[in-house]
C-alpha positions in Angstrom: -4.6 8.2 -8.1 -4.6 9.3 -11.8 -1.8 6.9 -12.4 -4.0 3.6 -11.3 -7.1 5.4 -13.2 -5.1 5.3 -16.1 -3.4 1.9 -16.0 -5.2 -0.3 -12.7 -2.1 -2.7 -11.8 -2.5 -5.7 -10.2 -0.6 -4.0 -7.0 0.4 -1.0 -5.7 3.7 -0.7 -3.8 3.2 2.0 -1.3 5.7 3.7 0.8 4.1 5.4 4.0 6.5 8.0 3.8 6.2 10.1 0.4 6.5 14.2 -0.5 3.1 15.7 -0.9 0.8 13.4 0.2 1.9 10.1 2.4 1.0 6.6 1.8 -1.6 5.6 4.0 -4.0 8.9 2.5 -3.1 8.1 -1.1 -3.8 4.4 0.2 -7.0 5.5 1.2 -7.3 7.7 -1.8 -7.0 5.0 -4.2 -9.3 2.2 -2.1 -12.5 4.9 -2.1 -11.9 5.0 -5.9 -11.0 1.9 -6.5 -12.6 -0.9 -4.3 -10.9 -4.3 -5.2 -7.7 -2.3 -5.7 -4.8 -4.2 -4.6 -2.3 -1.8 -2.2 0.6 -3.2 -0.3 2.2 -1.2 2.1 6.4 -1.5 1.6 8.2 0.8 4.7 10.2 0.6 7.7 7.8 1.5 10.3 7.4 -2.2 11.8 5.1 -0.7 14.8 1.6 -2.0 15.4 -0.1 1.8 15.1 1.2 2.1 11.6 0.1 -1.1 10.6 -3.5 -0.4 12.1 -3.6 3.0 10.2 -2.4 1.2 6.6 -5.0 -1.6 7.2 -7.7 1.4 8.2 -6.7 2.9 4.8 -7.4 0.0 2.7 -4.2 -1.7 2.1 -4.3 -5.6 1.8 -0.8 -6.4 2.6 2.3 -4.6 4.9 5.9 -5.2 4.3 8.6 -3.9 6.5 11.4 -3.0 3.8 13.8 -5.7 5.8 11.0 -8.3 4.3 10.8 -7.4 1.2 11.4 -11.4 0.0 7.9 -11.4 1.3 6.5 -9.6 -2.0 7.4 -12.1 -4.4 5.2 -14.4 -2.2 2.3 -11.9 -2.3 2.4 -10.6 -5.7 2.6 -14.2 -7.1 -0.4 -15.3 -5.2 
């Protein structure tokens, strides 16, 4: 969180799985702070729950790390 305060990319890359504190609370961490804050979600859980919980956190965009082609597309939009 004090990382984007300091600098506010144009997009996050989050991983779900972190130590200390997982993706989809710092997700939601940074979106409460941070309204048009831009978070992608970059992991290998492809299952429909975790994708629910990342969009429920605020994240914009999900990319299974088998995909990860697709954030060239989404970044460069």
């Amino acid at each position: 969180l004090q990382v984007y305060a300091n600098f506010h990319p144009d997009w996050v890359l989050m991983d779900i799985k972190m130590p200390n504190v997982d993706g989809l609370t710092a997700t939601h961490n940074i979106i409460t702070n941070f309204p048009d804050a831009n978070v992608c979600i970059v992991t290998d859980y492809a299952d429909k729950k975790t994708r629910e919980a990342a969009k429920q956190a605020g994240a914009v965009e999900y990319v299974t790390k088998e995909n990860l082609y697709d954030l060239r597309d989404i970044i460069l939009r």
